[in-house]
TIFI-933995 format. One line per 3 residues: for each residue z, y, x of N, C-alpha, C, O. Coordinates in Angstrom, 1 decimal. Atoms other than C-alpha are relative to their C-alpha. Example, Ala and Ser with C-alpha at 12.3 -4.5 7.8 and 13.67 -1.06 7.14 Angstrom:
BEGIN
0.0/-1.2/0.9/7.8/-4.5/12.3/0.0/1.2/0.9/0.7/1.2/1.9  0.0/-1.1/-0.9/7.1/-1.1/13.7/0.8/1.1/-0.8/0.9/2.2/-0.3
end
This chain:
BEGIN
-0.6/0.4/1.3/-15.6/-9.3/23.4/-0.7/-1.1/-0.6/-1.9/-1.0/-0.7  0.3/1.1/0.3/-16.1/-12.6/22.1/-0.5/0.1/-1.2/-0.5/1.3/-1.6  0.7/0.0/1.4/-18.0/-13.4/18.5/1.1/0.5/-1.3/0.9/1.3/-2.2
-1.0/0.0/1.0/-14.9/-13.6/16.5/0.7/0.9/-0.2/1.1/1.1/-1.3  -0.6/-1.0/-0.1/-13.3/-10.7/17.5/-1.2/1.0/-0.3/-1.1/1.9/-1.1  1.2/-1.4/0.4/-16.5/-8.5/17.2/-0.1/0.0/-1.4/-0.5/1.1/-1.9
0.4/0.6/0.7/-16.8/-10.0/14.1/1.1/0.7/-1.1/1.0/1.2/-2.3  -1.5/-0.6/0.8/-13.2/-8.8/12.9/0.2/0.9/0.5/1.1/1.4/-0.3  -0.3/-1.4/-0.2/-12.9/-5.8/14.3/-1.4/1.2/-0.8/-1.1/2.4/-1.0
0.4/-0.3/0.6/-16.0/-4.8/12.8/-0.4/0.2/-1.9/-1.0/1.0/-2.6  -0.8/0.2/1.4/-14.9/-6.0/9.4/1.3/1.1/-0.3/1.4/1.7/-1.4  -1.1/-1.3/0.5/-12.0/-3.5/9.3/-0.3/1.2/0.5/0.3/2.2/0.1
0.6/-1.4/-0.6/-13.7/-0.7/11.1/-1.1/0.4/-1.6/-1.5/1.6/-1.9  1.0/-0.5/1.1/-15.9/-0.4/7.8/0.7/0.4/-1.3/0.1/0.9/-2.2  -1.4/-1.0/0.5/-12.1/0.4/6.1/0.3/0.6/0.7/1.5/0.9/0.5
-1.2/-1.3/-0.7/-11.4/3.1/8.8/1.0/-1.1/0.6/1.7/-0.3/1.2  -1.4/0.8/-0.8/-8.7/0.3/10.5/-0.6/-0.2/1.2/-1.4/-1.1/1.4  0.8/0.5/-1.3/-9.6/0.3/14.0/1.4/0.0/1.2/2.1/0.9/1.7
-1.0/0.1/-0.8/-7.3/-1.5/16.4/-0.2/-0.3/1.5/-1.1/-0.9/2.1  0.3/0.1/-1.4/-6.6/-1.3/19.8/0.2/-1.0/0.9/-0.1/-1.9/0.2  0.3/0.9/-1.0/-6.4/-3.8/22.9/1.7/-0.5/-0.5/1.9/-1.7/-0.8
-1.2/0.7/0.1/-2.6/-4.3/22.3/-0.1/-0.8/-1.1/0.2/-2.0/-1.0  -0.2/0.5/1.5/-2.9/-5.1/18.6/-1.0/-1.2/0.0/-0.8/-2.2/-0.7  1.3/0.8/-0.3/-6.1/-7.2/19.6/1.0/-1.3/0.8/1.4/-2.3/0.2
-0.7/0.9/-0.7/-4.1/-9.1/22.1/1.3/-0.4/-0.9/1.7/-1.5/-0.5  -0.6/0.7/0.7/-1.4/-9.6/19.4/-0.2/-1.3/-1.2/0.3/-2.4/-1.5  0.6/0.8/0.7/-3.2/-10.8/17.2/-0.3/-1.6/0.4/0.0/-2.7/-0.1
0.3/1.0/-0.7/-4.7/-13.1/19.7/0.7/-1.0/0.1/0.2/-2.2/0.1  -1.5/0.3/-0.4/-0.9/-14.1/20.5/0.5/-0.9/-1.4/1.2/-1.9/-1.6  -0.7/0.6/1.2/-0.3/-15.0/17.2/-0.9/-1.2/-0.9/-0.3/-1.8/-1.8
0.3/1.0/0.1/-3.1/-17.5/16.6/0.4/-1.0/1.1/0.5/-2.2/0.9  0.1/1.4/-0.6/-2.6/-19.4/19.5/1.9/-0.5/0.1/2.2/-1.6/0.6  -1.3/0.7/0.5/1.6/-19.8/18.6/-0.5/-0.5/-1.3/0.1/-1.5/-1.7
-0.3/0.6/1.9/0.6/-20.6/14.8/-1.0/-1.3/0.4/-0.6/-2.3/-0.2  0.5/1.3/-0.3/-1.6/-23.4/16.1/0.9/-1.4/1.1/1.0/-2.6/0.9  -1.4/0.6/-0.7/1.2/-24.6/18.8/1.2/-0.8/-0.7/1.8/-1.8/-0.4
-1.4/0.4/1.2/3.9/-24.9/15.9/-0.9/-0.7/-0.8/-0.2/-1.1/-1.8  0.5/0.5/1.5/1.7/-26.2/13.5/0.0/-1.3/0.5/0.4/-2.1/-0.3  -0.4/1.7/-0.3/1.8/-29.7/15.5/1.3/-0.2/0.1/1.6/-1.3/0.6
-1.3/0.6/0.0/5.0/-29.9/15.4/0.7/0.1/-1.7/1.4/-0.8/-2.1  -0.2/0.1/1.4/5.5/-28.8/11.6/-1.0/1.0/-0.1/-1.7/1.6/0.8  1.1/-0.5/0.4/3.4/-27.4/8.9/0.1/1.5/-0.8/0.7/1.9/-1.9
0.2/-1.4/0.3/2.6/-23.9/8.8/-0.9/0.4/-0.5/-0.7/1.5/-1.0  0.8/-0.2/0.5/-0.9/-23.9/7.7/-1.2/-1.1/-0.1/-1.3/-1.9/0.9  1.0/0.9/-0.6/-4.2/-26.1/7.1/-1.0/0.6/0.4/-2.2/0.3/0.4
1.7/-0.8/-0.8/-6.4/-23.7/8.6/0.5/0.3/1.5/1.2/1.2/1.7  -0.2/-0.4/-1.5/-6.1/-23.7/12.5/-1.4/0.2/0.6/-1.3/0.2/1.9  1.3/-0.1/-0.7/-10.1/-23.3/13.5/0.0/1.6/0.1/-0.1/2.4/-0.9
-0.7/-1.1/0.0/-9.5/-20.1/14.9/-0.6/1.4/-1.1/0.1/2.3/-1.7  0.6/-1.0/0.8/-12.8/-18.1/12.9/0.9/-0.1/-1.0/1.5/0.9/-1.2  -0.9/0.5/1.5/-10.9/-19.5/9.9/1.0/1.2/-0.4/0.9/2.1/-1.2
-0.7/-0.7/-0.1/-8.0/-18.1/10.7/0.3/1.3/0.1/1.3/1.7/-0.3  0.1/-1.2/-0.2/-9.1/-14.7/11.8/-0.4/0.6/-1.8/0.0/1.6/-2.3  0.3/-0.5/0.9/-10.7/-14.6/8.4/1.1/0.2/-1.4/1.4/1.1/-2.2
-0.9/0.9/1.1/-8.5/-16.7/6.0/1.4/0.6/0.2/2.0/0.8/-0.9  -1.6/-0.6/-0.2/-5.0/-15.2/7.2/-0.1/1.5/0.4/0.3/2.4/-0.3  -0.1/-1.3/-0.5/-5.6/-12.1/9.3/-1.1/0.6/-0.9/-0.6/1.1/-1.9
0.6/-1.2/1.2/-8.3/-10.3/7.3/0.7/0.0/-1.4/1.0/1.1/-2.0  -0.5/-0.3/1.6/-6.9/-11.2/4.0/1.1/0.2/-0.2/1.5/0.5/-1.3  -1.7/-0.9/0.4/-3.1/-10.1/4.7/-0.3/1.4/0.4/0.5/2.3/0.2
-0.2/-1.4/-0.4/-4.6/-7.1/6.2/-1.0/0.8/-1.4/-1.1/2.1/-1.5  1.0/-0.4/0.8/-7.1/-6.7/3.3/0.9/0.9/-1.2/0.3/1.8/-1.9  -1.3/-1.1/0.7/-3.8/-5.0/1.2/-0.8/1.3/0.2/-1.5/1.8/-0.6
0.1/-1.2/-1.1/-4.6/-2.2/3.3/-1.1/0.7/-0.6/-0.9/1.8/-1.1  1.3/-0.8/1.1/-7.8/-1.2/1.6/0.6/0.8/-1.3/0.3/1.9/-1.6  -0.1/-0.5/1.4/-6.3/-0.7/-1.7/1.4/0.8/-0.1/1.5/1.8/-0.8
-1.2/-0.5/-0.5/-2.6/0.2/-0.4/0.3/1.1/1.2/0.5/0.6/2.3  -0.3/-0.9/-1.2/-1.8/3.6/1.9/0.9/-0.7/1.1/2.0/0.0/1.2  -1.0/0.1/-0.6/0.1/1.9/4.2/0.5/1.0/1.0/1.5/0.8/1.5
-0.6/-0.7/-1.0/0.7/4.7/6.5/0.8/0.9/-0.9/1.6/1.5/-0.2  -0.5/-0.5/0.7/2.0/6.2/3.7/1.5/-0.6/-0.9/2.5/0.2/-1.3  -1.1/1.0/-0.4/4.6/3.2/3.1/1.1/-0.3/1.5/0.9/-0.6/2.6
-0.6/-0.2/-1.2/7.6/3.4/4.9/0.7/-1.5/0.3/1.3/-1.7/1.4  -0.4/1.0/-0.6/8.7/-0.3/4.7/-0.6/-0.8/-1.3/-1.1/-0.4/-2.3  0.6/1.0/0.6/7.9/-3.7/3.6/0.8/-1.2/-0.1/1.7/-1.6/0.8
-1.0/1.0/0.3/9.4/-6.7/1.8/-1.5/-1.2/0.2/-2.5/-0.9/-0.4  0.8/0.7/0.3/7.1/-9.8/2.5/0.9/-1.5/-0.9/1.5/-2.2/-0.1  -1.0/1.3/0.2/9.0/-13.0/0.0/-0.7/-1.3/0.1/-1.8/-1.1/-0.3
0.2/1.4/-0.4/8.2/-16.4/0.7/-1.3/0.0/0.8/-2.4/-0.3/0.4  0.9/-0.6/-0.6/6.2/-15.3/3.5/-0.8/-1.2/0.9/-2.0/-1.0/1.4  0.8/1.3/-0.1/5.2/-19.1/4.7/0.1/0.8/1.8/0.9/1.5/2.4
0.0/-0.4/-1.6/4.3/-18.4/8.4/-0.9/1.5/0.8/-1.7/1.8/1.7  0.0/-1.7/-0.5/4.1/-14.5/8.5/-1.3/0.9/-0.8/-1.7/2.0/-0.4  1.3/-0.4/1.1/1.2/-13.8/5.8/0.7/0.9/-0.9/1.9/0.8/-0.8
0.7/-0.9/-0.8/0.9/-11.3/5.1/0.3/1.3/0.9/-0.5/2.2/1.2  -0.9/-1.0/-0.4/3.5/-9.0/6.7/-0.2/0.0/1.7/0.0/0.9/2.5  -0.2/-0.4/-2.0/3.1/-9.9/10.6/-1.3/0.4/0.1/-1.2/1.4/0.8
1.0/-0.6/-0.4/-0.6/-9.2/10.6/0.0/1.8/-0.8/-0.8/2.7/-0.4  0.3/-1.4/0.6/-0.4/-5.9/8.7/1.6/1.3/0.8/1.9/2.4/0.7  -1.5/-0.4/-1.1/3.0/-5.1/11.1/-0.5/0.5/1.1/-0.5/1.6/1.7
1.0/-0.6/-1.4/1.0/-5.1/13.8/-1.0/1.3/0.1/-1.1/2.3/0.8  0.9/-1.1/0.2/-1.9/-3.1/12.4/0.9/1.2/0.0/0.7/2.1/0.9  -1.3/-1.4/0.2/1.2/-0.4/11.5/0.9/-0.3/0.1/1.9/-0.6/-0.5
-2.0/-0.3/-1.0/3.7/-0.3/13.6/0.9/0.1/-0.7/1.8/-0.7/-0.7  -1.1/-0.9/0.5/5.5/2.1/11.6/0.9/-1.0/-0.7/2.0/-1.3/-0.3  -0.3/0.7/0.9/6.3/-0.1/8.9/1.7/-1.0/0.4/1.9/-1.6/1.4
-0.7/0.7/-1.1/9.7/-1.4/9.0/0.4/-1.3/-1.3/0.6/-1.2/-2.5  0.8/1.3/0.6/9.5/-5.0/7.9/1.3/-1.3/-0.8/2.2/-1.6/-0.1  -1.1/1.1/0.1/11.9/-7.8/5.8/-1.0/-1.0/-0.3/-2.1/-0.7/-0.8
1.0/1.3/0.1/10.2/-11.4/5.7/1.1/-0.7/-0.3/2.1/-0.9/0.5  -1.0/1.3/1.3/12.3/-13.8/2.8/-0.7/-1.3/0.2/-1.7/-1.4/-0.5  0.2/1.5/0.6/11.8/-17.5/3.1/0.9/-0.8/0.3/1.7/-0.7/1.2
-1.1/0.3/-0.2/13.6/-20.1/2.3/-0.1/-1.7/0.9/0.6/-2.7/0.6  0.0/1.3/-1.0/12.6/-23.1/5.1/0.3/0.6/1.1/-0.3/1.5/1.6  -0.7/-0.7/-1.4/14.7/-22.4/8.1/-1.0/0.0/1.2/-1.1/0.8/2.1
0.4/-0.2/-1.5/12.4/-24.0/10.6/-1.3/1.2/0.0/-1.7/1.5/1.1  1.0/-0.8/-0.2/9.4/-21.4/9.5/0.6/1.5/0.2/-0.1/2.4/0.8  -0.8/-1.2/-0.7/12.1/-18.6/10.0/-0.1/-0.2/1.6/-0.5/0.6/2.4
-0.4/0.0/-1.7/12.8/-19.8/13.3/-1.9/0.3/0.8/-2.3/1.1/1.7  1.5/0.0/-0.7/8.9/-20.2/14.0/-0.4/1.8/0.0/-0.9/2.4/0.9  -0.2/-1.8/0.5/9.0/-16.3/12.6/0.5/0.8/1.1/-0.1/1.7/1.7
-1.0/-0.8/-1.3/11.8/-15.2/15.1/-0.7/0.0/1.5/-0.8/0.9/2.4  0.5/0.1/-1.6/9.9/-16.9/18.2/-1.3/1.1/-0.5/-1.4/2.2/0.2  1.4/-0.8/0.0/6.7/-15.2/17.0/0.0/1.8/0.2/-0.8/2.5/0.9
0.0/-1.4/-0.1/8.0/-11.5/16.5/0.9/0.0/1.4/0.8/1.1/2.1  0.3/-0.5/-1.9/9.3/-11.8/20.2/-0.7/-0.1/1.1/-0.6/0.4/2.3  1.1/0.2/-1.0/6.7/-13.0/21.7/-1.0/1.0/-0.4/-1.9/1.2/0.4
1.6/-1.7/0.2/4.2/-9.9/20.4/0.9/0.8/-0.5/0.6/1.5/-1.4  -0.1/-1.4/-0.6/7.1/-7.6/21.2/0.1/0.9/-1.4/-0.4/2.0/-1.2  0.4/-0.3/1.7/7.2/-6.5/17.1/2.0/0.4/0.2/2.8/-0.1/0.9
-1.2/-0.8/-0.5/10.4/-4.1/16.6/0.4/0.3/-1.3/-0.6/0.4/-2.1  -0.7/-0.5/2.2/12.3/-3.1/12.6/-0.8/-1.1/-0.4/-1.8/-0.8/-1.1  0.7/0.2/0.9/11.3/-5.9/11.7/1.1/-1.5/-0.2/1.3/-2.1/0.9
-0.9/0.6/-0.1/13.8/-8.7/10.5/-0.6/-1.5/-1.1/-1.2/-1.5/-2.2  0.6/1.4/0.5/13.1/-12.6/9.5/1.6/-0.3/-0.9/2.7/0.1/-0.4  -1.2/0.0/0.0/15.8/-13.8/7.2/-0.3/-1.7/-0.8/-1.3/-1.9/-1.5
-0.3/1.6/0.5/16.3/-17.6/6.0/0.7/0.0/-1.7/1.8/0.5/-1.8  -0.5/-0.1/1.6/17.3/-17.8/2.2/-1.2/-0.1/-1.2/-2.4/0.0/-1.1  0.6/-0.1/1.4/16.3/-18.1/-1.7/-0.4/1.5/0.0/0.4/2.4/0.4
-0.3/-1.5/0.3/14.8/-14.8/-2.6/1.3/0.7/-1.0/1.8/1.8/-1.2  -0.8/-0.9/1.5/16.9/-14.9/-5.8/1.5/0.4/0.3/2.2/1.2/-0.4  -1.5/-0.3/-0.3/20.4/-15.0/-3.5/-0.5/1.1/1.0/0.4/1.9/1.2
0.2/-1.2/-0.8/18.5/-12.4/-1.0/-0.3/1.3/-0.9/-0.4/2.3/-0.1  0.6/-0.6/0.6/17.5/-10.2/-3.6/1.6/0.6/-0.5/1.7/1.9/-0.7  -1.2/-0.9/0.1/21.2/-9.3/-4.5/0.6/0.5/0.8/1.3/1.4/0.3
-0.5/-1.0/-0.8/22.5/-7.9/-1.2/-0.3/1.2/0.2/-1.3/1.4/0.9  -0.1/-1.3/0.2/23.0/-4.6/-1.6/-1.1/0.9/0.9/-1.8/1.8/0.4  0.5/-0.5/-0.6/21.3/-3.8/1.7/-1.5/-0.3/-0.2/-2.3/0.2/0.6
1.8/0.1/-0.2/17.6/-5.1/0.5/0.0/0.4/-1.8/-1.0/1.1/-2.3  0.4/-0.1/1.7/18.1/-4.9/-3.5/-0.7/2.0/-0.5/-0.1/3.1/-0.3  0.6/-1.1/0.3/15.9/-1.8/-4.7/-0.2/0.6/0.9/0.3/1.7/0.8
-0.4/-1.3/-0.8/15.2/-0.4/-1.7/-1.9/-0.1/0.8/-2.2/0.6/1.7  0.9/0.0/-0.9/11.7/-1.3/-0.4/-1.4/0.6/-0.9/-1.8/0.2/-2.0  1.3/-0.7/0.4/8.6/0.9/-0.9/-1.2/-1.0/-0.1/-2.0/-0.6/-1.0
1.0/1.0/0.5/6.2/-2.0/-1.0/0.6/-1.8/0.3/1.1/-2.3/1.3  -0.3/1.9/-0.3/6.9/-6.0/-1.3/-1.8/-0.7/-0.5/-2.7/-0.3/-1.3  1.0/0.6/0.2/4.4/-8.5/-1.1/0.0/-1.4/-0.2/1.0/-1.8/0.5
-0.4/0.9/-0.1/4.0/-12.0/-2.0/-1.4/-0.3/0.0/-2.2/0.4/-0.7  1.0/0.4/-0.1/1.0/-14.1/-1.1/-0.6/-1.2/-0.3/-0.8/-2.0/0.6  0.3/1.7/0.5/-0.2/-17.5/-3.4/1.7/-0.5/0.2/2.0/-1.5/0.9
-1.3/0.9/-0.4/3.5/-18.2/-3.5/0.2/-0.5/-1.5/0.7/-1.6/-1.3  -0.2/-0.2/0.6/3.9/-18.4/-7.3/-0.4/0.5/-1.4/-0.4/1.8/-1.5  0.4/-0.9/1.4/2.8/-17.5/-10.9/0.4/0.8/0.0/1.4/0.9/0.7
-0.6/-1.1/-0.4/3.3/-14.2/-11.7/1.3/0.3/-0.9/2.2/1.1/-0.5  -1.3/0.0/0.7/5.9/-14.6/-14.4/1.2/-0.1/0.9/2.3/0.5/0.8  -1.3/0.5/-0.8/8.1/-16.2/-11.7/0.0/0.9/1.3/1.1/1.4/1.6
-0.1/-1.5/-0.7/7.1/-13.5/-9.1/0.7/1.1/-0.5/1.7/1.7/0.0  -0.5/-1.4/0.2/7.8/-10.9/-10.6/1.6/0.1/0.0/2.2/1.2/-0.1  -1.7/0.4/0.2/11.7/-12.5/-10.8/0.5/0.0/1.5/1.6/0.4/1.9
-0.3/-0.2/-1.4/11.4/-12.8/-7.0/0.0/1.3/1.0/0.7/1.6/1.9  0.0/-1.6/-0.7/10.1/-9.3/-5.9/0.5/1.0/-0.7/1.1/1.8/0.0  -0.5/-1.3/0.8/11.1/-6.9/-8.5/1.1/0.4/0.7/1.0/1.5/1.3
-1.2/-0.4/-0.3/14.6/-6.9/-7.4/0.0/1.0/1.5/0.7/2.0/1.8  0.0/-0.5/-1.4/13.7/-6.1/-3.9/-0.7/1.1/-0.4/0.1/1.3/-1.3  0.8/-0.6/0.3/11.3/-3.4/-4.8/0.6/1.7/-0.7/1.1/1.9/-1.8
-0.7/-1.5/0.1/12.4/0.7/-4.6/-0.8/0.2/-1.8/-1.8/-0.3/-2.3  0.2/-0.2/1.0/12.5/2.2/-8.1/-1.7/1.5/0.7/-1.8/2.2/1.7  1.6/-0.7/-0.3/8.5/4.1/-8.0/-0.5/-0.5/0.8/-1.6/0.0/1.0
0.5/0.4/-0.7/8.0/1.7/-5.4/-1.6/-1.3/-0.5/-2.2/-1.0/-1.5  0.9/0.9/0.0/5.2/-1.1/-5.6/0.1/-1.8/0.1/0.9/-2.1/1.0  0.0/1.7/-0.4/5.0/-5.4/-5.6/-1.8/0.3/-0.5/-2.4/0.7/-1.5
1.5/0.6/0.1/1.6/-6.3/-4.7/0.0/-1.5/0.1/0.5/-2.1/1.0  0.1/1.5/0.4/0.9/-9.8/-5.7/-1.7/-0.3/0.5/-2.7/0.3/0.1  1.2/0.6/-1.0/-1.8/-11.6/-3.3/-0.5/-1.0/-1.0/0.4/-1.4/-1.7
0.7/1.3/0.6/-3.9/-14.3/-5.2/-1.1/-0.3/-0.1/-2.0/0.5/-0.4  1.6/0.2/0.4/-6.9/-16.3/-5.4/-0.8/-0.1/-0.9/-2.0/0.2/-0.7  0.9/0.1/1.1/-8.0/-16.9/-8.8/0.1/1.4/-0.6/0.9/2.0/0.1
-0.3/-0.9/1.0/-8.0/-14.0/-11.3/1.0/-0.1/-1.1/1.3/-1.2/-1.7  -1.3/0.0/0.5/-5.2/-13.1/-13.1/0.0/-0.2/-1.6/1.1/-0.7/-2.1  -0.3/-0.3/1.6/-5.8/-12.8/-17.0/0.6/-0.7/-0.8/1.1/-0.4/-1.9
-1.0/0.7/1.0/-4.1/-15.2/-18.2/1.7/0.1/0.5/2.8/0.5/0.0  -1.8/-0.4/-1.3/-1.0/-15.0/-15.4/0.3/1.3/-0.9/1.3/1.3/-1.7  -0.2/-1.8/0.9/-1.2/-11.1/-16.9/0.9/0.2/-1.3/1.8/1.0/-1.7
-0.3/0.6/1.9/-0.5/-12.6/-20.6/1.7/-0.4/0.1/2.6/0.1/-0.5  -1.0/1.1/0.1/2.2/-14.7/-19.7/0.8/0.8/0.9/1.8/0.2/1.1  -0.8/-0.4/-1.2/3.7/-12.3/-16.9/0.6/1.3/-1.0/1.4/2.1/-0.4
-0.4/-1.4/0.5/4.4/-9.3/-19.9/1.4/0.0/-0.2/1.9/1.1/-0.1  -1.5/0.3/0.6/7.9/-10.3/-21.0/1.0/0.2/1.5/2.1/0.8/1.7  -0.8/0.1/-1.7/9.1/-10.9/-17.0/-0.3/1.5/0.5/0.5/2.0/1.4
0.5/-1.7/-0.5/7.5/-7.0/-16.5/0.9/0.8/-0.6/1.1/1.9/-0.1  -0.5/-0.8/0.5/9.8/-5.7/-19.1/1.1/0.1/0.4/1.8/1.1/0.7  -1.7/0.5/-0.5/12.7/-7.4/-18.4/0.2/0.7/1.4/1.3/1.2/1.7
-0.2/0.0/-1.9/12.2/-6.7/-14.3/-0.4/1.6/-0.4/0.2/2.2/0.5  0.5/-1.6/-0.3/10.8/-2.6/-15.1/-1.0/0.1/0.7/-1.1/1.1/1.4  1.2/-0.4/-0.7/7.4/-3.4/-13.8/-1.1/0.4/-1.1/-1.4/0.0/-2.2
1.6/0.2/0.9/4.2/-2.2/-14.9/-1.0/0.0/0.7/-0.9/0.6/1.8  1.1/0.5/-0.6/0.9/-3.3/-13.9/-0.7/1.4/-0.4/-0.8/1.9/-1.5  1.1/-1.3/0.0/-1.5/-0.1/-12.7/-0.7/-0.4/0.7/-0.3/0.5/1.5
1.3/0.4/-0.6/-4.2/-1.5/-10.8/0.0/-1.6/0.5/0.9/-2.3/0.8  0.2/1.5/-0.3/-6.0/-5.0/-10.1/-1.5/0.2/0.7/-2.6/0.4/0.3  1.0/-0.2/-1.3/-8.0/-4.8/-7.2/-0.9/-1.6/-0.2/-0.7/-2.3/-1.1
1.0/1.6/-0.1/-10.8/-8.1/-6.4/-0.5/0.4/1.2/-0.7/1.6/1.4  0.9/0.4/-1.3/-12.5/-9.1/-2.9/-1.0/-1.0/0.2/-1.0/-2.0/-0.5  0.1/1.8/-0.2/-14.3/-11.8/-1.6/-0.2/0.2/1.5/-0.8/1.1/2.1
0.4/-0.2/-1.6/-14.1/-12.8/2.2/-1.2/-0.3/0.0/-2.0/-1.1/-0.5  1.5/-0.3/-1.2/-16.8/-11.6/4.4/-0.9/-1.3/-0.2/-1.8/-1.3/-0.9  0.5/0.9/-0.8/-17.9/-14.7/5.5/0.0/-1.4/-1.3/-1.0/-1.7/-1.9
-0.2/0.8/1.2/-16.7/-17.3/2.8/0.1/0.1/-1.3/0.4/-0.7/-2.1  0.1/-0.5/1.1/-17.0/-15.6/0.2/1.3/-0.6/-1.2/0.6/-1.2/-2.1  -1.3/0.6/1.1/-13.9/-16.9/-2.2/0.5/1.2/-0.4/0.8/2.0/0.5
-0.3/-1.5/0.7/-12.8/-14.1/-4.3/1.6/-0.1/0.5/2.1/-1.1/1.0  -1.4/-0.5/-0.4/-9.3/-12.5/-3.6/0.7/1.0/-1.2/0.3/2.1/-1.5  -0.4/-1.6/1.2/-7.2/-10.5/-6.3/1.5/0.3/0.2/2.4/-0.4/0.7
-1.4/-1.0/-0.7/-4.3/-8.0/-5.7/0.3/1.2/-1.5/-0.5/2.1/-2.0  0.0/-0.6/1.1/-2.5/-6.6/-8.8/1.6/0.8/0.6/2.6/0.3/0.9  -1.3/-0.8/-0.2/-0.1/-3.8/-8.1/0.5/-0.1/-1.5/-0.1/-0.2/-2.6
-1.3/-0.6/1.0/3.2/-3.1/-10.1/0.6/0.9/0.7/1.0/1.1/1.9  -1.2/-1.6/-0.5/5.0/0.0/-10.1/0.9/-0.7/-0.5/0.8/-1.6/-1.2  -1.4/0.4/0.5/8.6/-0.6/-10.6/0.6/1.4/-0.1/0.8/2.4/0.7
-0.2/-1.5/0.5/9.9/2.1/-13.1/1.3/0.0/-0.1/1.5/0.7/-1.1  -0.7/-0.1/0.2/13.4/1.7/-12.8/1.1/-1.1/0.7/0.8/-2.3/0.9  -1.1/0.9/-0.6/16.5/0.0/-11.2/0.0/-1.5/-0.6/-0.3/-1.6/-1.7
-0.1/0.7/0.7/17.0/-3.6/-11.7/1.3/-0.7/-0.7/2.5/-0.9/-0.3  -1.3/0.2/1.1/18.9/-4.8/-14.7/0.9/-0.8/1.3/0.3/-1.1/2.3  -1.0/0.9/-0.5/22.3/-6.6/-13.3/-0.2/-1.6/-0.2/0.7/-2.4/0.2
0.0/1.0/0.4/21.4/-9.6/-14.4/-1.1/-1.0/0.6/-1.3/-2.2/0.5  1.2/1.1/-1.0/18.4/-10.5/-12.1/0.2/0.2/1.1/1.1/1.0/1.4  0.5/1.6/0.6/17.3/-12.4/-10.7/1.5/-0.8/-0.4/2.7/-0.7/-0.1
-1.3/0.9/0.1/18.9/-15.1/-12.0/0.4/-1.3/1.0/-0.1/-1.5/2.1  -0.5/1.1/-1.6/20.5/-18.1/-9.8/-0.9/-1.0/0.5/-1.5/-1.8/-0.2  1.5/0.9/-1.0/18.0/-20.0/-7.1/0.1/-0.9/-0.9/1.0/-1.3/-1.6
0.8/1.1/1.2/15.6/-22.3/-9.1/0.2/0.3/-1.3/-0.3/-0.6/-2.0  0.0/-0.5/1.6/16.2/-20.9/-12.2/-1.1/0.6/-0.3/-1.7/0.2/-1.4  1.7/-1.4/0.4/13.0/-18.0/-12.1/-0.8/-1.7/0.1/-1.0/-1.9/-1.1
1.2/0.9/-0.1/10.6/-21.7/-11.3/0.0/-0.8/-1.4/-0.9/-1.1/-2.2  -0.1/1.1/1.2/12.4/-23.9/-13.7/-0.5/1.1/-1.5/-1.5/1.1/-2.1  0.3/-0.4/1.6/12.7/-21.8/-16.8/-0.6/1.7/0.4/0.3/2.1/1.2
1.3/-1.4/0.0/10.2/-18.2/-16.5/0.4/0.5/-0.4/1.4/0.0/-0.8  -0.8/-0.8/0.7/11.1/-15.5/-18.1/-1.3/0.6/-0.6/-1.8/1.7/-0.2  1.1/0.3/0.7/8.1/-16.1/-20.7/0.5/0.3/-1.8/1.6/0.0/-2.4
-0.2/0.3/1.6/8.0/-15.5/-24.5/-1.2/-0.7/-0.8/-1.1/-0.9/-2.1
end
């Protein structure tokens, strides 16, 4: 076992996550496609692989700490960029059965090649706005956890996941700075959408130390008819008082 791998596998062994040779070899599978596509378009600026083991794969699996996933029966990832943090935490649990929203077609397509090349099964890539995906019947309220990762302030989040998001279910919001002020400005978009904020987790990677924060919402109720409202509208105008 090489440095990098002892290195990450011993990092999640000290949360109880201990993965096996397949999941090891997916993993493996899935940096050396995300560095392939990345010269041809841009999927990320971190391709040095420690980087990557740390900077993408620990930190979408680092949910996991604060979140039961075995206890979640599926997953909304929205503007999921090039599979952060839903394909590494897919892998870790199988079970999970997976929707990935974004809206640049070729990072879908990069999406599709990736979940058949590591063999990844319930788990569907879909090309679109969240705010026109977020009304089909078949994803609107229905997912036990959604996740979105540095995609968005949270006022405007919370316009993008809520909808998708099962009533008692969860939206965990990935971020790097701390939230307190986002918090302030995100209360009016919580009322409106039926979230409320019950925990705000903090990390910092292993190795680079850069803090990490993760603020669950419960969603206490069905979402009004009226959201989201039509693509580009949640960015342009917030739903702020």
């Amino acid at each position: 076992m090489d440095q990098t791998i002892a290195w990450f596998t011993k990092q999640l062994a000290a949360h109880d996550i201990v993965l096996d040779d397949r999941q090891l070899t997916q993993l493996e599978r899935y940096y050396e496609l995300l560095v392939e596509w990345n010269e041809k378009m841009n999927l990320t600026g971190i391709t040095e692989r420690d980087a990557v083991y740390e900077k993408h794969f620990y930190d979408s699996i680092s949910l996991a700490f604060f979140v039961d996933m075995k206890e979640k029966r599926n997953l909304a990832d929205i503007g999921s960029g090039a599979g952060f943090p839903s394909i590494p935490l897919k892998i870790v649990f199988p079970h999970l059965e997976v929707l990935i929203v974004d809206s640049l077609n070729k990072r879908i397509n990069f999406l599709k090649h990736l979940i058949e090349e590591l063999g990844l099964e319930q788990i569907e890539a879909v090309h679109g706005r969240a705010e026109d995906i977020a009304r089909l019947p078949q994803y609107r309220d229905v997912f036990e956890l959604v996740t979105a990762r540095a995609v968005a302030r949270l006022a405007v989040l919370n316009e993008f996941c809520l909808p998708f998001t099962a009533p008692n279910g969860i939206f965990a919001s990935m971020k790097g700075a701390s939230l307190g002020e986002e918090l302030q400005e995100a209360a009016y978009s919580l009322s409106e959408l039926k979230g409320k904020v019950i925990q705000e987790y903090q990390l910092k990677l292993p190795n680079e130390q850069s803090e990490r924060h993760i603020v669950c919402i419960k969603k206490l109720a069905t979402t009004p008819k009226k959201y989201p409202r039509k693509a580009g509208t949640p960015l342009k105008q917030p739903l702020v008082k």
